[in-house]
C-alpha positions as CSV (number, residue, x, y, z in Angstrom):
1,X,45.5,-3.1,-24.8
2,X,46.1,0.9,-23.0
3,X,44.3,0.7,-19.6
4,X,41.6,3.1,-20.5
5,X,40.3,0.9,-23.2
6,X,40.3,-2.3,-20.3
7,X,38.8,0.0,-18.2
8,X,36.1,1.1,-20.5
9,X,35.2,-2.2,-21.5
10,X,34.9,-3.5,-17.6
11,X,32.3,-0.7,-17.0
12,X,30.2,-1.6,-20.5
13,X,30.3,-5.2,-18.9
14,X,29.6,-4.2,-15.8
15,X,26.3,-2.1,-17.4
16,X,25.4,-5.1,-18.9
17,X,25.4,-7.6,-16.1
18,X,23.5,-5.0,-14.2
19,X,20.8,-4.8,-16.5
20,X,20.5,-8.7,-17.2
21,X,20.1,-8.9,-13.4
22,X,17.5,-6.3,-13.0
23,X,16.1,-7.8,-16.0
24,X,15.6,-10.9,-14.7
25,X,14.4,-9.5,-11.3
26,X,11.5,-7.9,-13.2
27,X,11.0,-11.4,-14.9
28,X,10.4,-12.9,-11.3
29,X,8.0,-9.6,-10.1
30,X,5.8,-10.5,-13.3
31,X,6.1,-14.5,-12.6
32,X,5.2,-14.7,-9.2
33,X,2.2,-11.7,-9.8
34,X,0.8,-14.5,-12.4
35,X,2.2,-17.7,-10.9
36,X,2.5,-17.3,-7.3
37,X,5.0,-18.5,-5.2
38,X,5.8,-20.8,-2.5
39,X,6.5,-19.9,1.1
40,X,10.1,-21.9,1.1
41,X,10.2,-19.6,-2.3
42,X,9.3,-16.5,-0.3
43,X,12.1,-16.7,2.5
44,X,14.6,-17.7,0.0
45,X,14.2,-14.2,-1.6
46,X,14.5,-12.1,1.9
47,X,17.2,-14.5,3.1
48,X,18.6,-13.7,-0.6
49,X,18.5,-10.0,0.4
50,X,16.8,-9.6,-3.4
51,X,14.8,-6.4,-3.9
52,X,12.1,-4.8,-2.4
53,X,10.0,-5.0,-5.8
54,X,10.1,-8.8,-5.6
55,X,9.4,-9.3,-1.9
56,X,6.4,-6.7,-2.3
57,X,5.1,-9.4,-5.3
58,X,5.7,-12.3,-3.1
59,X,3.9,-10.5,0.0
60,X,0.8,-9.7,-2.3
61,X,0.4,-13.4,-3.3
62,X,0.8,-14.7,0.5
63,X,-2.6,-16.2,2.1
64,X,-3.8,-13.2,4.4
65,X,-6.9,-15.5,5.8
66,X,-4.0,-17.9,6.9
67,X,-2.0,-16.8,10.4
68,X,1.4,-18.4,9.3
69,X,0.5,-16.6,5.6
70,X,0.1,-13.3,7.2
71,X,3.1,-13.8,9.1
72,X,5.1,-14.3,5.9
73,X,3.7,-11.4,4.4
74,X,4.7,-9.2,7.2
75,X,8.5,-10.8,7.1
76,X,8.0,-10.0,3.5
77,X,7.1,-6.6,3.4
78,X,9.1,-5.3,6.3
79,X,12.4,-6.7,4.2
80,X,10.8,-4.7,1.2
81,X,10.2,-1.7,3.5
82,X,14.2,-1.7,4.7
83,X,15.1,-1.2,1.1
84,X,12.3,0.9,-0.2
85,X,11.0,2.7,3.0
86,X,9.2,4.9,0.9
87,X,6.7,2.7,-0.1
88,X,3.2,3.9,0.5
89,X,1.5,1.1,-0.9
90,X,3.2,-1.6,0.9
91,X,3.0,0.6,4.1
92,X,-0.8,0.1,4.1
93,X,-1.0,-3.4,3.1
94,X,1.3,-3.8,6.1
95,X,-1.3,-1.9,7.9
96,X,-3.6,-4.1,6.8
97,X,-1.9,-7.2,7.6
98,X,-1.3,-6.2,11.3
99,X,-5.2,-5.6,11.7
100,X,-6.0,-8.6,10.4
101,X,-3.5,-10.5,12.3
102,X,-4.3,-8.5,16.0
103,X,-8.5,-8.9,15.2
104,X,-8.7,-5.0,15.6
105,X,-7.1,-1.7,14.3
106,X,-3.7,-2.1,16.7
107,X,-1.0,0.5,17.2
108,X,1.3,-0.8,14.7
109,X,-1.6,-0.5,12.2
110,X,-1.9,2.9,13.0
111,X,2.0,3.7,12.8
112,X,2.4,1.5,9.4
113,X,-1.0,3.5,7.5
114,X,0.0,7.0,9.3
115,X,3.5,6.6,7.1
116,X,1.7,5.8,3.8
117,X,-0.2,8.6,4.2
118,X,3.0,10.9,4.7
119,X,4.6,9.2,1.8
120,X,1.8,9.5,-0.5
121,X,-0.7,11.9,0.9
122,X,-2.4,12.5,-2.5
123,X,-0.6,10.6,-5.1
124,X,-2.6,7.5,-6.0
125,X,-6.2,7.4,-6.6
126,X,-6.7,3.9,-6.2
127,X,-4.6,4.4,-2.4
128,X,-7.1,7.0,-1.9
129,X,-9.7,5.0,-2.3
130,X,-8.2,1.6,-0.3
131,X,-7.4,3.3,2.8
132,X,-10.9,5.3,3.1
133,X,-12.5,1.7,2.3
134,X,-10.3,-0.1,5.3
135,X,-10.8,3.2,7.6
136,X,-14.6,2.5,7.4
137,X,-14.0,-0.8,8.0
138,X,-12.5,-0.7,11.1
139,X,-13.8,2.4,12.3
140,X,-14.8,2.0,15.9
141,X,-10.7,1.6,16.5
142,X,-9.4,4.5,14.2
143,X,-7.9,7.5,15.8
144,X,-9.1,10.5,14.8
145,X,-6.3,11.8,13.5
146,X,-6.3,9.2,11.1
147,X,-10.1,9.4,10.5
148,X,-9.7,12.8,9.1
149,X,-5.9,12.3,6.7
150,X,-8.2,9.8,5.1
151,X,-11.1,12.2,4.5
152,X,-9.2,14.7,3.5
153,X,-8.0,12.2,0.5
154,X,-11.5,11.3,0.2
155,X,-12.0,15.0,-0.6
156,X,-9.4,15.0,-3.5
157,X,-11.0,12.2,-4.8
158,X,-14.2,14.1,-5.1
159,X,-12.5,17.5,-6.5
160,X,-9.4,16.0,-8.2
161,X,-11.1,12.7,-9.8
162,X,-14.8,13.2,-9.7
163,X,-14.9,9.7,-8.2
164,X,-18.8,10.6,-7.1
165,X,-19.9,7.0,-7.5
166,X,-16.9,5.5,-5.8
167,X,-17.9,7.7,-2.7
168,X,-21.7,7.3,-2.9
169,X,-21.0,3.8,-2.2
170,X,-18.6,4.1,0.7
171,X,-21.5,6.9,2.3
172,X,-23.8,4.1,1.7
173,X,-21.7,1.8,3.6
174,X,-20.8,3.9,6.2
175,X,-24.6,5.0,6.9
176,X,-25.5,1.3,7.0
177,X,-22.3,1.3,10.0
178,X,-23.8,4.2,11.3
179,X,-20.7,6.3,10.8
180,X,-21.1,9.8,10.2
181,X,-19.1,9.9,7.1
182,X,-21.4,13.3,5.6
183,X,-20.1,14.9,9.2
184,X,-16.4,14.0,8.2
185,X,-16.5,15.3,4.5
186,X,-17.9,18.8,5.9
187,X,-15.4,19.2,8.1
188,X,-12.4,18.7,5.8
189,X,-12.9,22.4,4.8
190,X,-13.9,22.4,1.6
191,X,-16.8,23.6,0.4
192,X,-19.7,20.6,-0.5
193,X,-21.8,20.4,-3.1
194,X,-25.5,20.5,-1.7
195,X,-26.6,17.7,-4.3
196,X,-23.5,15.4,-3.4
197,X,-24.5,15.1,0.2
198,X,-27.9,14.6,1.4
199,X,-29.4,15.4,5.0
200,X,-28.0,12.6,7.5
């Protein structure tokens, strides 16, 4: 058989192989979304070196009320992270699971959501929406640098999407907190609606 015919035939095998892995990678994304998986389960895939999708699916489904579940999911994501450092949404549920694990909005929270936001300043809608949501909710411990990135997204989401009710809710909530979230939204530099923001 002339080499080049070998040699075409190892790469079409090759192609294959690659795509029943990857296939089957995507197989155990959507099984552990729907199923779960254990912890054992969970460091077998980063000790496996498998990829980032699958260790972002097994960090979602870890127990975040749970210390040694947060832990996991921190392992979890960070081993994602090396592979897929660009990330945005695993960067702030990393943020996340740092505040949750230090009882406060630490350093490392700050680091992990100041990189999603470089990563995806304005590219997802429902981000938008999470990281103005956690912002609020640990306010008193935000810097305010970060305070004002996430208003400015909360501004695209008012231009951009229209997502009026979304953010009627969150001014609600931040009233109730005694957070000047109308201050915030006027001084992202855009110019306000009168009817979308009432007298503080």
């Amino acid at each position: 058989m002339p080499i080049r015919l070998l040699a075409t035939l190892a790469l079409l095998i090759a192609g294959v192989i690659v795509s029943v892995v990857s296939f089957r990678d995507e197989l155990t994304a959507a099984s552990i979304a729907r199923d779960g998986i254990s912890a054992a389960s969970a460091r077998d895939l980063i000790e496996d070196g498998r990829p980032a999708a699958l260790l972002f699916a097994a960090a979602d489904r870890m127990d975040a009320g749970d210390h040694s579940g947060r832990e996991l999911g921190m392992q979890l994501l960070n081993a994602g992270l090396e592979r897929s450092p660009h990330n945005a949404d695993a960067l702030a549920r990393l943020s996340y699971l740092q505040s949750l694990d230090a009882g406060r909005f630490s350093r490392d929270a700050a680091e992990s959501l100041n990189l999603s936001i470089k990563q995806c300043g304005y590219c997802s809608k429902d981000l938008l929406r999470w990281r103005l949501q956690y912002v609020l909710l640990y306010w008193q411990d935000v810097p305010e640098q970060i305070r004002r990135s996430v208003f400015q997204g909360a501004d695209f989401l008012r231009w951009w999407h229209s997502d009026h009710e979304f953010l009627a809710d969150a001014r609600r909530y931040a009233q109730s907190e005694l957070i000047p979230f109308n201050q915030y939204q006027r001084a992202v530099g855009s110019q306000v609606r009168p009817h979308e923001l009432p007298d503080d």
